[in-house]
N, C-alpha and C positions, 0 to 999 in steps of 0.2 A: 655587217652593214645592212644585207637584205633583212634580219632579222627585226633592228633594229625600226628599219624602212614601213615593213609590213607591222610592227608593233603600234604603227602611230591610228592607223585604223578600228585595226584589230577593240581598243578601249572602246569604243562605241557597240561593243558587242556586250563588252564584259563585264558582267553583272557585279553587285558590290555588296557588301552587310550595313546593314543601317537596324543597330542596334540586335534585335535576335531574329529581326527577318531580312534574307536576304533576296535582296533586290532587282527583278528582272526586267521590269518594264522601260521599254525601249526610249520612252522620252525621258525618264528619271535617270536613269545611264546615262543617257547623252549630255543629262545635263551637270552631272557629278562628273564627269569627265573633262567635261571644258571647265571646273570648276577646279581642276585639281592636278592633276596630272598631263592634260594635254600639251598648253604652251611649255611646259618642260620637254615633253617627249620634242618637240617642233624644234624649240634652238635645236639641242643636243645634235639631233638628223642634220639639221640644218651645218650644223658644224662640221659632222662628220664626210657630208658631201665637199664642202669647204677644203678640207684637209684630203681629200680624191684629186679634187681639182688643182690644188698644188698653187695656193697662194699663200706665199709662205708668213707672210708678215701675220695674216689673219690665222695662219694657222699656228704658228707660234701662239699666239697670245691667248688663245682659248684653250692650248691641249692641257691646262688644268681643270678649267672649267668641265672639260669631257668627264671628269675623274667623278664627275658628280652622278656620273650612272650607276655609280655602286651602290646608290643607295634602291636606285629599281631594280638592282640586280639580287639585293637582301630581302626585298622583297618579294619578288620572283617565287623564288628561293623557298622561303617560309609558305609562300601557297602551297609549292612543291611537296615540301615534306609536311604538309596536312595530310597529305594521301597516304603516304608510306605508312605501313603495320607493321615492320620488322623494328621491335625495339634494339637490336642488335645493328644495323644498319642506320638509323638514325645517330645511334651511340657514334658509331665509326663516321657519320656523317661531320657529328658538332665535332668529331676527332683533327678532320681534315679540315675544316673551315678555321681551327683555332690555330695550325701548324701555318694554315695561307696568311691568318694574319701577323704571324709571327716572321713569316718573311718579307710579307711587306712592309711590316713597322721596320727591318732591319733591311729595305732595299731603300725606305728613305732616308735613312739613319745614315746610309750610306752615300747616296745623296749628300744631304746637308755636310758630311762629313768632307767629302769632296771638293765641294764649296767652299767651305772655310778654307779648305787647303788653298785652293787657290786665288781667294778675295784679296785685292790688290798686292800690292809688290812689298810685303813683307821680306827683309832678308834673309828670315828664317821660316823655314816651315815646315810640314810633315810631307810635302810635295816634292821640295827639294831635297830636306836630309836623306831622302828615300830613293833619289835618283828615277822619279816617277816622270821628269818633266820633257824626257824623250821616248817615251814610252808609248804601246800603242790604250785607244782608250777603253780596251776590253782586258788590259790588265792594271789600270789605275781604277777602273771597277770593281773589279773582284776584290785589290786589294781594299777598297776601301767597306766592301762586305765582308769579309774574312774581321778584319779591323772590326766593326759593327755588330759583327758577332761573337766578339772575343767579351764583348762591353754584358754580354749574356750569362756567361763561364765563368769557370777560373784559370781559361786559357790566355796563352798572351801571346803577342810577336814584337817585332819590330818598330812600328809603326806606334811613337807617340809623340804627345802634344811638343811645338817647340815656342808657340806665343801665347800672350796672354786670351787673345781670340780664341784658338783650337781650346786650352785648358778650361777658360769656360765655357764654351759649348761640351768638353769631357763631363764635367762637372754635371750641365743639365741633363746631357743624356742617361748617365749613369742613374741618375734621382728620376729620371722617367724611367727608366729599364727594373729599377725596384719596384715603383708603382705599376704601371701598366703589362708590362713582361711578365712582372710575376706573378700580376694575377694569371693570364693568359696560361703559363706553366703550369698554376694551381688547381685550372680549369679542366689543362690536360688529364690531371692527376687522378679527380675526379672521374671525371669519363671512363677512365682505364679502369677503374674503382668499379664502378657500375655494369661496365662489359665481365669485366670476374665474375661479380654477385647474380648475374643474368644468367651463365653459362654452370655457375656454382651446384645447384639441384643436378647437374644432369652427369659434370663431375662427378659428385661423392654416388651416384648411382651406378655409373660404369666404373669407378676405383670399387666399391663393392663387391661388383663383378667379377674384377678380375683377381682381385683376394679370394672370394668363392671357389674362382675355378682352380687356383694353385692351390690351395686348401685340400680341394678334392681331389686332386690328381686327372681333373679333365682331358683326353686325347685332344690333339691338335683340330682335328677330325672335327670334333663336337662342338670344340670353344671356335672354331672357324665358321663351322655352321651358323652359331649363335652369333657372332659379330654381325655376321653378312646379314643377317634376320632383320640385326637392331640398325644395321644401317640403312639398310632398305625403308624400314620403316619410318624413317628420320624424314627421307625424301618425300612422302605422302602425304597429300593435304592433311594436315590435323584438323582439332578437336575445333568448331567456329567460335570465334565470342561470341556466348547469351548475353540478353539483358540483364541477366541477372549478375551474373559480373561485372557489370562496371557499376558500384556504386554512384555515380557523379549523376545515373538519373533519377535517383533518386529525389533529388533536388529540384528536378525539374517542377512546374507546375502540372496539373492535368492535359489541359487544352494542347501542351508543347509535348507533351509525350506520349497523349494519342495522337500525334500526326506525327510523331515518330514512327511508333507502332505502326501505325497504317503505312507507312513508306515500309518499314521491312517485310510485313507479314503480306502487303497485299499483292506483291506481284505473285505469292506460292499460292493463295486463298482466292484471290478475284476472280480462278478460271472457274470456279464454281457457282451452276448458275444461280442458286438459293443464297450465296454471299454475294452475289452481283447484286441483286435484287433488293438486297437488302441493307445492302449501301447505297444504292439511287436513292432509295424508298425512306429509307431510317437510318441514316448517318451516324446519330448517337448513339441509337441501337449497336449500330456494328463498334464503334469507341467501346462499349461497353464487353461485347465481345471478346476486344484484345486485352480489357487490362484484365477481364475476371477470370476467363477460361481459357486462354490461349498458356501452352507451354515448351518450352524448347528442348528438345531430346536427341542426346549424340548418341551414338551405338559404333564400335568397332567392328572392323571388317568379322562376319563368321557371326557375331553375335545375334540371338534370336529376339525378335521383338516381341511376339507373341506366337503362342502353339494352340494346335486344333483344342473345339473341346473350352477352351477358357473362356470365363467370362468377361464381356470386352462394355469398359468403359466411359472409352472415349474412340475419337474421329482422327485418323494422321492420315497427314500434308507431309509428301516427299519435298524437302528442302533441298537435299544434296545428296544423291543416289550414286549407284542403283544400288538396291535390294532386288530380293527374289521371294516374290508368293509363290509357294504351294500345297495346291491343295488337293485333299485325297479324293481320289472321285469313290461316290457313296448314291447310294440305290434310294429311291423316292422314299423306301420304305424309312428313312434314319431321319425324314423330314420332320419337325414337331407340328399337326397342325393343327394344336390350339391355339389359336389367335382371336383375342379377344377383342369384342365390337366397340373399340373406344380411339378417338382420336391420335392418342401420341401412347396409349399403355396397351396395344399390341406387341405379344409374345411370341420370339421366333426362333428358335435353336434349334440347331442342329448335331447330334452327337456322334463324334467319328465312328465308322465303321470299320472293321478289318477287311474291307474290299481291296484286291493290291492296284496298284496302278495311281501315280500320281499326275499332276499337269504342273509347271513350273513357268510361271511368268514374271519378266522383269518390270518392274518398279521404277520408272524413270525420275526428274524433278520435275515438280507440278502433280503429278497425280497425287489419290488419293484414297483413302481406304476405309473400311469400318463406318461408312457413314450411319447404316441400320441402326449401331449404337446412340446415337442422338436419338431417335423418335422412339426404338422400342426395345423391349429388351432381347438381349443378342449373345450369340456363343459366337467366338471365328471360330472359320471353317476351314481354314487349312495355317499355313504355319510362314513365317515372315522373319527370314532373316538379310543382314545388311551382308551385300559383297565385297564391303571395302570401308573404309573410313566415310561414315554415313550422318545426315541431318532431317530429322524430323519437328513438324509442326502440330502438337497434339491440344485438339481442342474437348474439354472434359464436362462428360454429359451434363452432370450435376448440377456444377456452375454454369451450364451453357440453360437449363430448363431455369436453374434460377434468375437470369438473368430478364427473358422473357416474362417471369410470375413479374414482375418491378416495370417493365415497357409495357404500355398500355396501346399504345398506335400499333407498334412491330407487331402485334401479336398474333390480332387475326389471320395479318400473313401465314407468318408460322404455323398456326392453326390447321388451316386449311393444306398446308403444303405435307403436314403432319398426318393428316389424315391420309392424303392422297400417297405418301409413299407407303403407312404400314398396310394399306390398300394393297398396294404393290407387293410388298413383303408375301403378305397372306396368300393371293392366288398365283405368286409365279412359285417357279419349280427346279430351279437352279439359281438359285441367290447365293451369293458368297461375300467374304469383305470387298471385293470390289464396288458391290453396290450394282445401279443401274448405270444403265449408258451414258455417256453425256446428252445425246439430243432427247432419251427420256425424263434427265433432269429440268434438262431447260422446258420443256413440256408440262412438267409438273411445277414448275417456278413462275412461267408465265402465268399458267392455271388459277396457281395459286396470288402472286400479288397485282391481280388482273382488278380492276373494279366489279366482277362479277356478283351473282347473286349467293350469298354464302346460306349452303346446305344446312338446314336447322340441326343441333345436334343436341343428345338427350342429358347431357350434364356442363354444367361451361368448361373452358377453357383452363380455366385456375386451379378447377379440383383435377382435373385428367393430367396434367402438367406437376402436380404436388402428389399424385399417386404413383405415376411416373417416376420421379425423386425420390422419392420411398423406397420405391422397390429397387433405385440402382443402388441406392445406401442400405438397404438390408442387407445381413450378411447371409450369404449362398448356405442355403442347408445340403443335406448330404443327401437327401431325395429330390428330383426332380418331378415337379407339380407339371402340370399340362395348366 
């Protein structure tokens, strides 16, 4: 009832879809709600305080009328399980909803069944051949459920028609219980069908299993081990859905699924102050970002992302951690420092040394790593593996330079921001994939998409950016160039 109470409010909050946008604005709510559902919600209440107050007459005549909240209840309901991701739960959910309506078809069944029994003074009836009519009325209930349920089966009892009344009303219920029941039953069958086929792959993987281990003669010891392994493993956040699996956005338009995109990727990307900047600054620029060079990467627990020494890419965004960098510490002397005098095709490697002594840092959500790789060319410098069931956001230099050669506004930015960190790169002295600091990025981002006076530079933008691309798409020769 307080639910009920507070729900009448509550719609003036509650935003709605009006075709593929949905709806937040406080006077358009307010007014799709008075337009729709409010005076509904008001009787209802209204009644329901009614029937507190204990006036029986007014409350009689409406407790059908009440029955009409089922349909805000289905509704409810269906927002409800918009949210839920366990296809297994949803299954067991339309499981349980189709079993509720199967007993209330057969609680009014029972009902009406009741009814007839007792609609005027017939000398015959299933009330009286039954010796119901001294009875109390929680067991002329049942019987007339048990009765209502038999109409489902092939079971039978006692209890049948004795006028022409009861026999037609036997007659319609029967022909409703074919139609309607059976679908409902059909429905169940389904369901059951689907919860199999869901759980089916994981099945014939642990029946494999355990054929294996009797095959081999596994000790107790070992095949115990390995259960406990796989069950553990059951309970651990898995693998996230990519975009890339769900085919359905495919279909989407552009406009609708870069601001998809930007709703998933930007809460991992936007702490970065060169992507902040650059979404204020060039909106479409950054749209262009997500759909060309953004990619989604899972890694299992132990698995390595990249080792010292290689050559690195692209840029990753911790989505879902942690990981653990580390990296070997190595003498000035292992620095490369030819770095060449050009905006974005400065050259910065560094090649492991057999120094011993390592450093180990955890890798939270939100951080990030490898950014060197976008501006210049780059070796990691220590080695990155996931501690557990992990999600990565990798953005890929190639397509990320190419995207800029095509924006013509974004680019100076970039330009300029470009310059200033392989800047950076060239005369610091401990540089690793960590990158610079945050308050040195934001320093360099301000710098950069500042209205200042931009620094003349000896070739443009489009060829330093296209020599750049070159060389991350040449393939690594076996000698290292300075």
């Amino acid at each position: 009832m307080v639910f009920w109470t507070l729900d009448v409010p509550t719609g003036f909050i509650t935003g709605f879809r009006q075709g593929e946008i949905l709806q937040m604005e406080p006077a358009k709510v307010a007014n799709h709600y008075m337009r729709t559902w409010f005076f509904f919600n008001i009787i209802l209440v209204t009644l329901d305080w009614i029937s507190i107050i204990g006036i029986s007459n007014v409350k009689n005549m409406y407790r059908i009328v009440r029955l009409l909240r089922l349909v805000k209840v289905r509704r409810l309901s269906g927002d409800i399980m918009e949210h839920v991701t366990s296809e297994s739960f949803r299954i067991i959910a339309d499981i349980a909803q189709l079993i509720l309506c199967v007993l209330l078809g057969n609680h009014i069944t029972a009902c009406l069944w009741y009814y007839v029994g007792t609609y005027r003074s017939w000398e015959d009836s299933w009330v009286k051949a039954s010796g119901l009519a001294n009875k109390s009325l929680a067991y002329n209930y049942t019987t007339s459920l048990h009765w209502s349920l038999t109409q489902l089966t092939p079971a039978s009892m006692e209890v049948v028609p004795r006028n022409a009344l009861e026999r037609s009303c036997t007659v319609f219920i029967v022909c409703a219980d074919m139609v309607i029941f059976g679908s409902i039953v059909s429905n169940i069958t389904a369901c059951m069908t689907r919860l199999r086929n869901l759980n089916k792959a994981r099945n014939d993987m642990y029946s494999a299993l355990r054929r294996y281990m009797v095959e081999n003669n596994i000790s107790v010891s070992v095949s115990g081990a390995v259960w406990g392994y796989l069950h553990g493993e059951e309970k651990k956040p898995g693998r996230r859905l990519h975009e890339a699996d769900v085919s359905a956005l495919s279909i989407l338009p552009k406009s609708l699924r870069s601001d998809l995109q930007h709703a998933v990727f930007w809460p991992v990307i936007g702490a970065h102050p060169f992507f902040h900047h650059l979404d204020a600054d060039h909106p479409r620029t950054m749209r262009m970002v997500y759909r060309q060079t953004l990619a989604e990467v899972s890694v299992i627990g132990g698995q390595e992302v990249f080792g010292t020494g290689e050559r690195s890419d692209r840029m990753f965004f911790c989505a879902r951690g942690p990981l653990s960098y580390t990296k070997l510490k190595q003498s000035l002397s292992d620095k490369n420092d030819g770095v060449q005098d050009s905006l974005v095709s400065n050259t910065f490697s560094n090649r492991s040394s057999n120094v011993p002594g390592t450093d180990s840092i955890t890798i939270e959500d939100g951080q990030w790593l490898c950014e060197p790789a976008l501006w210049v060319d780059w070796k990691h410098q220590g080695l990155l593996t996931a501690r557990r069931h992990s999600e990565l956001i990798s953005i890929r230099a190639v397509e990320f330079c190419n995207v800029f050669l095509k924006a013509g506004k974004a680019v100076p930015g970039a330009s300029r921001y470009a310059a200033i960190y392989a800047e950076y790169v060239a005369l610091a002295t401990d540089v690793d994939d960590l990158g610079a600091s945050l308050t040195q990025l934001a320093d360099m981002a301000v710098k950069s998409f500042s209205q200042g006076e931009i620094a003349p530079a000896s070739r443009t933008w489009k060829s330093e950016l296209s020599e750049h691309v070159a060389r991350l798409t040449r393939k690594p020769s076996h000698r290292t160039s300075r």
